[in-house]
C-alpha positions as MATLAB code, in Angstrom:
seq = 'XXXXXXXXXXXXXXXXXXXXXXXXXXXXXXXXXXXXXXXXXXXXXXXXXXXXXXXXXXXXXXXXXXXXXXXXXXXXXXXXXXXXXXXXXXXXXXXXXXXXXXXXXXXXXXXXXXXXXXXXXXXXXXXXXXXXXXXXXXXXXXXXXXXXXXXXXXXXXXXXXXXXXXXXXXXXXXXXXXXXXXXXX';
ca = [
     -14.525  -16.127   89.158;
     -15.563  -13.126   87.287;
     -13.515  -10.317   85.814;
     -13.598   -7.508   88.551;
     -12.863   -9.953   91.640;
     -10.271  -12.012   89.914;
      -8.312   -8.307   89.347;
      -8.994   -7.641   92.949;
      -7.570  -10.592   94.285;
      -4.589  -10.314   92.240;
      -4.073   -6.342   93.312;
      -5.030   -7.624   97.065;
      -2.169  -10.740   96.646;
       0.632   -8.178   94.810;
      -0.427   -5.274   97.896;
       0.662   -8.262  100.214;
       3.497   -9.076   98.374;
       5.292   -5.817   98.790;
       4.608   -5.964  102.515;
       6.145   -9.724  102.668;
       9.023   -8.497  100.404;
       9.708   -5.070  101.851;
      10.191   -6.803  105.539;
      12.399   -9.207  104.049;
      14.464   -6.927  102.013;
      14.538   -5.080  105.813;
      15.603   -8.382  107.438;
      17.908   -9.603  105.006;
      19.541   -5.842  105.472;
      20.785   -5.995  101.567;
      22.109   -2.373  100.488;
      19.990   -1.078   98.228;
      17.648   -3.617   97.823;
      14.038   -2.518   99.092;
      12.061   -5.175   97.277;
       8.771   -2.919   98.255;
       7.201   -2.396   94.425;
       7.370   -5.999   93.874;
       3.954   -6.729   93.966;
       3.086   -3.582   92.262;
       5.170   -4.727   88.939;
       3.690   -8.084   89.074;
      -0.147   -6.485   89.050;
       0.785   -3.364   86.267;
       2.169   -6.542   83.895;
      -0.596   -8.367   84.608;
      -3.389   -6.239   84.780;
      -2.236   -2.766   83.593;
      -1.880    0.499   84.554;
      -4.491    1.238   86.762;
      -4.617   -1.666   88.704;
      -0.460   -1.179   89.133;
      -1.338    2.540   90.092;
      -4.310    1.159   92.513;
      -1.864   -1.581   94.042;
       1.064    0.774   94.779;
      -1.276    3.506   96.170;
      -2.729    1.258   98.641;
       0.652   -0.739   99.345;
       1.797    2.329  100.614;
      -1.281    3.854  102.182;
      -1.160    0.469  104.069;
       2.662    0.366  105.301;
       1.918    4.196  106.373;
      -0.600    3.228  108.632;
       0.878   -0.050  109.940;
       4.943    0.759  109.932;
       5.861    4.367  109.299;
       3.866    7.607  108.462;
       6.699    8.864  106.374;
       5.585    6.197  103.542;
       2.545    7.848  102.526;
       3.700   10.745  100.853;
       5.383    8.369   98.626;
       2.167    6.726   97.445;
       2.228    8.279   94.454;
       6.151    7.304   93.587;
       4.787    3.651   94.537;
       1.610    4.227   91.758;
       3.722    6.135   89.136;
       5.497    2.923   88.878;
       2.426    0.695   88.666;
       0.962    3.005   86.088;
       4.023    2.922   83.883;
       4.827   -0.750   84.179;
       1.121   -1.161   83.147;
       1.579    0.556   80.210;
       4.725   -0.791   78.983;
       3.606   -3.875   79.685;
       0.370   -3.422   77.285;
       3.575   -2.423   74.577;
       5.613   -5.211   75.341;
       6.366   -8.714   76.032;
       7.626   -8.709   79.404;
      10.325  -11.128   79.382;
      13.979  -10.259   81.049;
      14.896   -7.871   78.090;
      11.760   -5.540   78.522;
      12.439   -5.942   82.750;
      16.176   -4.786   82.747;
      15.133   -1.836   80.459;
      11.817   -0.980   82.570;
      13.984   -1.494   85.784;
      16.924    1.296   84.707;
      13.657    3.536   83.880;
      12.359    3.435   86.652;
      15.357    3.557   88.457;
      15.557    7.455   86.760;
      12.138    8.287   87.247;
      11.379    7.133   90.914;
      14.021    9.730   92.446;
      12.215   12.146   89.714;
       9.194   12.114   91.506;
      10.212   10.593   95.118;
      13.217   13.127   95.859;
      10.979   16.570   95.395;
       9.063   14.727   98.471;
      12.152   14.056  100.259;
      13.773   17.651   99.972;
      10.525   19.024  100.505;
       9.155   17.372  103.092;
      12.034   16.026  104.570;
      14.603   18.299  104.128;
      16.476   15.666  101.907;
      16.743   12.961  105.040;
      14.388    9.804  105.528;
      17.064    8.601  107.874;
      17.379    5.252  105.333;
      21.333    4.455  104.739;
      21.563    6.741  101.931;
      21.134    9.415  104.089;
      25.158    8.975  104.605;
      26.043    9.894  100.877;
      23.108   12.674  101.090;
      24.432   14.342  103.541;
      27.989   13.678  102.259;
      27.120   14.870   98.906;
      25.684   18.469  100.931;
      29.152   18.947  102.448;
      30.951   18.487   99.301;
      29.138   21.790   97.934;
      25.803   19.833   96.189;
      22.507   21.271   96.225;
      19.908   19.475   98.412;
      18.021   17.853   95.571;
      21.336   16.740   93.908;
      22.581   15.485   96.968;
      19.262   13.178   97.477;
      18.592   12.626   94.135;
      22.130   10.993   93.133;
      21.784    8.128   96.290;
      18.435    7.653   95.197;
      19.040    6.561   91.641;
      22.231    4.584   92.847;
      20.228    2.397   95.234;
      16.895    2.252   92.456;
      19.401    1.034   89.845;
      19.644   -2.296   92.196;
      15.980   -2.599   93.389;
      14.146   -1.836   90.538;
      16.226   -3.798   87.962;
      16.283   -6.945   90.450;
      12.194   -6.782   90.718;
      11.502   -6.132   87.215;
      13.183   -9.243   86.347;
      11.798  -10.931   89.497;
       8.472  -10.179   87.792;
       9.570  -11.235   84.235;
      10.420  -15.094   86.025;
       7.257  -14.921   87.926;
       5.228  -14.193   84.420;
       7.301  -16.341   82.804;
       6.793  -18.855   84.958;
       2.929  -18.539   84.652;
       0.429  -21.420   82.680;
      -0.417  -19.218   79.392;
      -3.502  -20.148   79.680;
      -4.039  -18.658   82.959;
      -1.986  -15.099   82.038;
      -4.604  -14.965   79.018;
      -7.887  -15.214   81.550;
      -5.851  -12.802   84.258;
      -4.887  -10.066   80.788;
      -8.601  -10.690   79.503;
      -9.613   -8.653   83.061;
];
């Protein structure tokens, strides 16, 4: 299998993992616990940043078109974390460490980038659960973007952190022979 299509089917495998994941996390109705970048992780440690970036555009370009419309503005939250997992994984050894730390990051810099689209878009409300604190957080005297950017972090803190180090025991877990042919893509 040559370089390009071995990269391909790994994006095309992680793009199907955050579908598989994000209707479990649904089913399994955990609080705060999406599971939806999964897959997107998993192919920014393995193959860098633009692959992750590719993989969590088209996850969400994808779930847009199949489950809600609303996802596709968040493409590029979806790629921003490909792209940055990607390049901290070039930096770093992935193990649990490096996926706690990654997870808390991107538990900041998700709602950074995702909750401009919500209060823009959406006037703050994507009717998910935390549109309860939201709109809670409005009637106690916050500003809109405070208001959906504090719920936002909260819940990331959970999902992000729990699939980073999802992604560290997948890699882990890995032959090292076969994470040097899938990193030599």
């Amino acid at each position: 299998m040559n370089k390009n299509t071995l990269a391909i089917t790994i994006s095309a495998l992680s793009i199907s993992l955050n579908v598989i994941l994000k209707s479990l996390g649904k089913m399994l109705n955990v609080p705060f616990l999406f599971l939806d970048t999964v897959g997107t992780i998993l192919s920014g440690v393995l193959l860098g940043p633009f692959f992750g970036g590719i993989t969590g555009l088209i996850t969400n370009v994808i779930t847009a078109l199949v489950n809600n419309p609303i996802e596709l503005p968040y493409s590029i939250v979806n790629m921003m974390i490909g792209i940055i997992v990607g390049l901290i994984a070039r930096k770093f050894n992935f193990n649990i460490k490096i996926a706690v730390l990654t997870g808390i990051l991107l538990a900041i810099l998700a709602p950074l980038v995702g909750t401009p689209i919500t209060v823009y878009l959406f006037g703050g409300l994507t009717g998910g659960s935390i549109d309860l604190l939201t709109g809670w957080l409005v009637k106690s005297g916050e500003r809109i973007f405070t208001a959906a950017f504090i719920p936002r972090v909260i819940s990331n803190l959970l999902d992000k952190i729990v699939s980073c180090v999802i992604v560290a025991i997948i890699i882990n877990k890995l032959p090292k022979n076969l994470l040097k042919k899938i990193r030599g893509c």
